[in-house]
C-alpha positions as CSV (number, residue, x, y, z in Angstrom):
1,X,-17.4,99.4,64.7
2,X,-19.7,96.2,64.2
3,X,-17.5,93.3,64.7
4,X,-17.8,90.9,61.8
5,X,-16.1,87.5,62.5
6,X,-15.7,85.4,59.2
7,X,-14.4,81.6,59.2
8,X,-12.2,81.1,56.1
9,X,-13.9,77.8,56.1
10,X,-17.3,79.3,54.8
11,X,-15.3,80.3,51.5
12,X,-14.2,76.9,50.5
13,X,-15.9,76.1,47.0
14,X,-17.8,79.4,47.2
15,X,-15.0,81.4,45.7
16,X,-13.1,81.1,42.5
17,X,-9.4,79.5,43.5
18,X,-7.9,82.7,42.9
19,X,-10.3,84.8,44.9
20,X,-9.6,81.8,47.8
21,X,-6.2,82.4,47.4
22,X,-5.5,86.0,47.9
23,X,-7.9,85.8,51.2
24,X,-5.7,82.8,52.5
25,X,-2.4,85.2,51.6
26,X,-3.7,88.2,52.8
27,X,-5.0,87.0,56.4
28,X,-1.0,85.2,56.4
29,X,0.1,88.7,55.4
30,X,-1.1,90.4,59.0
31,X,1.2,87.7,61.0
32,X,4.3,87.4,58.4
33,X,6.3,89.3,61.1
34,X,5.6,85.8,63.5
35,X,8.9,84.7,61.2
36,X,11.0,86.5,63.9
37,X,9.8,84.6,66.6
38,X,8.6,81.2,64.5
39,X,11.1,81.0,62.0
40,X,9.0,77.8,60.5
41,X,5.5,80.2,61.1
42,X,5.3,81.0,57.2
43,X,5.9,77.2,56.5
44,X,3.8,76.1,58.9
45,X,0.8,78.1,58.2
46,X,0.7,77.5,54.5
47,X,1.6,73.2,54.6
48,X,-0.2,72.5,58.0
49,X,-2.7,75.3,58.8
50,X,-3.9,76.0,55.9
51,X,-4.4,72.9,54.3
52,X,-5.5,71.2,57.0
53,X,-8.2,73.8,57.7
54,X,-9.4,73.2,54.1
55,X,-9.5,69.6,54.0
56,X,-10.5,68.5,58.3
57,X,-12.8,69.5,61.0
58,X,-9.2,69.7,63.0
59,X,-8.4,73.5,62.2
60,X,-9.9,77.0,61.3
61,X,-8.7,80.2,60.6
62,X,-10.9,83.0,62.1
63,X,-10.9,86.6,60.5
64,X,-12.1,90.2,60.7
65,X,-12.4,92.4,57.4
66,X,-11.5,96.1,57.6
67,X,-15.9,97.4,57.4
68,X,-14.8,100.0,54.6
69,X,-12.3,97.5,52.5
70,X,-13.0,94.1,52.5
71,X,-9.6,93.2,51.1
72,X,-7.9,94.5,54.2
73,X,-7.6,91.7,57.2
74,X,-7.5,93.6,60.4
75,X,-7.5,90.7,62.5
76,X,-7.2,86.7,62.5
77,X,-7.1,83.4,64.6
78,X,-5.6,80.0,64.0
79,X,-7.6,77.3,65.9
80,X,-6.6,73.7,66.4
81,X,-9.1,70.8,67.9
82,X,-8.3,67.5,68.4
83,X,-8.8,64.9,70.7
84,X,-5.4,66.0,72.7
85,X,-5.8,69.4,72.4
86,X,-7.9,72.5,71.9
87,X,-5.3,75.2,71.2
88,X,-5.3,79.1,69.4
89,X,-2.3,78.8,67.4
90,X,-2.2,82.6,66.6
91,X,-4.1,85.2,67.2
92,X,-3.5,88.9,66.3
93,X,-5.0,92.2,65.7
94,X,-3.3,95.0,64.0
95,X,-1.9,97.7,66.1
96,X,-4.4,100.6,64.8
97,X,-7.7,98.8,65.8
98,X,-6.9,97.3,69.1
99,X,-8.6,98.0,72.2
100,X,-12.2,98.5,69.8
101,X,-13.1,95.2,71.3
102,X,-12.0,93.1,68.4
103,X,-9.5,90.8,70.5
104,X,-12.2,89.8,73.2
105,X,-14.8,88.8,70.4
106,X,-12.1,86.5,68.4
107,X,-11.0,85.1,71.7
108,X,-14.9,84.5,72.3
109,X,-15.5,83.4,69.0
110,X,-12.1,81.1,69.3
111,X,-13.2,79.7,72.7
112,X,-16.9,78.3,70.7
113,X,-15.4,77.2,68.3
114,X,-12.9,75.4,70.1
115,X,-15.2,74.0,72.7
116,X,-13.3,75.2,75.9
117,X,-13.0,78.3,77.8
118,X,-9.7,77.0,78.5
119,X,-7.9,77.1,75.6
120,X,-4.2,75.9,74.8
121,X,-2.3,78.9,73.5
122,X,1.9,80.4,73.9
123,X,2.8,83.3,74.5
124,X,6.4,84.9,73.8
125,X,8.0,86.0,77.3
126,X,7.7,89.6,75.8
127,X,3.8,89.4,74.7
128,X,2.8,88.8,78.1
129,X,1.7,92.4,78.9
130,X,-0.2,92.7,75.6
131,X,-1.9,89.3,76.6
132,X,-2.3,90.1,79.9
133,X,-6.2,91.3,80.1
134,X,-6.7,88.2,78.4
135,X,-5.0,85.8,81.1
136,X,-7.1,87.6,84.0
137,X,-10.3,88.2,82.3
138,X,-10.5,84.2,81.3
139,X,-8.2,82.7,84.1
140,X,-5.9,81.1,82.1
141,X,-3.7,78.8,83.7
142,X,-0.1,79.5,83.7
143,X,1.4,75.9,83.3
144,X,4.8,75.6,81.5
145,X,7.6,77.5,80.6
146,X,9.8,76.2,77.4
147,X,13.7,77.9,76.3
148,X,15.0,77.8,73.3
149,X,12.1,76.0,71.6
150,X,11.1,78.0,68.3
151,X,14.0,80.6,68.8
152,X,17.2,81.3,71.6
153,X,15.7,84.7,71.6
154,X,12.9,84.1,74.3
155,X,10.8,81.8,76.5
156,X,7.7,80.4,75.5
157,X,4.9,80.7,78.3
158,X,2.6,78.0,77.8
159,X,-1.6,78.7,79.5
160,X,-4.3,75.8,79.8
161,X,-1.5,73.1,78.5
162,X,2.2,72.0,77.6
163,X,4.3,71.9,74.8
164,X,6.7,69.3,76.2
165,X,5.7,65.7,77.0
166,X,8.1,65.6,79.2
167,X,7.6,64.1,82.8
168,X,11.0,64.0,84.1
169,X,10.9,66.4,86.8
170,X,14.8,67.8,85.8
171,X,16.4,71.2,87.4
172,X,14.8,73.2,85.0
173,X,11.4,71.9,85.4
174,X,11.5,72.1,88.8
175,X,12.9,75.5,88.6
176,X,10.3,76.3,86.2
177,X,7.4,75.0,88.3
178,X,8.6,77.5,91.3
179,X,8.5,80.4,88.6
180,X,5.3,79.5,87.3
181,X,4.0,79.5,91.4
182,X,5.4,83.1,92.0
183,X,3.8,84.2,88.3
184,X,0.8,82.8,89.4
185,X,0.8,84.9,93.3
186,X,1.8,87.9,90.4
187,X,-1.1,87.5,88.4
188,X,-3.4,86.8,91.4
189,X,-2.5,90.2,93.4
190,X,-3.0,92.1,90.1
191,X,-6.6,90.9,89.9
């Protein structure tokens, strides 16, 4: 399959509003299940991402049509530059055409856009695996761990960057910064 990656950006004033607006919903659509682990995800994405990639150089939204039905997203990116951080806010491909490639070129594609091939990005403590060729193939820096920060369900494993600002070295920094150290040795005998 020929890999087409479309910025949502390019469709601003190109597109009747309605048309705009029903590719803005449906690549949302793909990553409505992100609710369960980002309760705020839907709000977020619609009065941050969204408009912010419309109206500032600040964010983009990255996409891939289905080849044989353009309606259907099969995969999408939400990027975030600034002068603190360069950061893929989501990224996902449906289950059905993963491992065709699609992934690696939006992580590509996310990594030019963004300027860095280090890129801030989270990961739920259960993602890991799926992310996992990822980490390796780009060396991404294991460099925070945060509880209970979007949900109690899970930790949120932070590469290339932190979420907290934090700089008290407390019990569970410390004890995080010793887990991060044997993840690391992990990550490094697996390569």
């Amino acid at each position: 399959m020929k890999i087409k990656i479309e910025s949502l950006k390019k469709y601003i004033g190109t597109i009747t509003e309605e048309e705009f607006t029903k590719l803005a919903n449906n690549i949302y659509l793909i990553t409505n299940f992100n609710c369960d682990d980002y309760p705020k995800y839907k709000e977020w994405y619609f009065t941050k991402q969204l408009p912010y990639t419309i109206s500032s150089d600040e964010r983009n939204i990255l996409f891939v049509r289905n080849p044989q039905n353009k309606d259907e997203i099969i995969s999408m990116a939400c990027l975030k530059r600034n002068d603190k951080e360069q950061k893929i806010c989501t990224l996902y491909v449906l289950d059905k055409y993963r491992n065709m490639g699609i992934g690696t070129a939006m992580v590509e594609e996310s990594i030019k856009w963004l300027g860095t091939a280090k890129p801030f990005i989270t990961l739920t403590d259960y993602k890991l695996e799926m992310f996992k060729p990822f980490i390796i193939k780009y060396n991404w820096e294991l460099t925070e761990i945060v509880s209970d920060l979007y949900n109690n369900k899970a930790k949120e494993f932070c590469f290339n960057g932190t979420l907290t600002n934090n700089k008290k070295d407390t019990l569970e920094r410390k004890l995080h910064k010793k887990l991060i150290k044997v993840l690391k040795n992990k990550y490094n005998q697996i390569k």
